[in-house]
N, C-alpha and C positions, 0 to 999 in steps of 0.2 A: 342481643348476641348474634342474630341469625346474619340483622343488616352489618356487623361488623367482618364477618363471614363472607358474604357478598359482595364488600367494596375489597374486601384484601383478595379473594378469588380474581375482581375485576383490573386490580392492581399490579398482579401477579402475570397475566394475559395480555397486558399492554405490555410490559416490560418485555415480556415474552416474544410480540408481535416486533417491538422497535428492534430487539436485537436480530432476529430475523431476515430485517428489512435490511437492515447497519451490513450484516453479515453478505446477503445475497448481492448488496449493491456492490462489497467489496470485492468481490469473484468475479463482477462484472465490469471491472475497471479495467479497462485495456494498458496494460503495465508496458513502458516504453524506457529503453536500456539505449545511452549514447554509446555509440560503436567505439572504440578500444582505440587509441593514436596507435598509427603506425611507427613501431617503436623502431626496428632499422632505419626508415628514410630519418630520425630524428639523428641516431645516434653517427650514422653517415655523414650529415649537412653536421654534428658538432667535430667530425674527425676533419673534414675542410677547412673550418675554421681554426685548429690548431692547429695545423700544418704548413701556415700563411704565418 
């Protein structure tokens, strides 16, 4: 009983450890955002082209 005690303890602390790991690595991922199109210069170059 005791050794069943001891590997689920040791089972429970790995799980423990990985998510941890999972987690801190996440917060340390440098999150990169593509800059927004310039929605005037778009809408501008489609008013040229209807107007032709």
């Amino acid at each position: 009983m005791l050794k069943v005690l001891i590997i689920s303890i040791a089972i429970v602390l790995g799980v423990l450890a990985l998510t941890v790991f999972a987690i801190s690595k996440g917060y340390a991922y440098n999150h990169k955002v593509d800059p927004m199109p310039d929605r005037h210069k778009k809408d501008d170059d489609d008013d040229s082209d209807n107007q032709q």
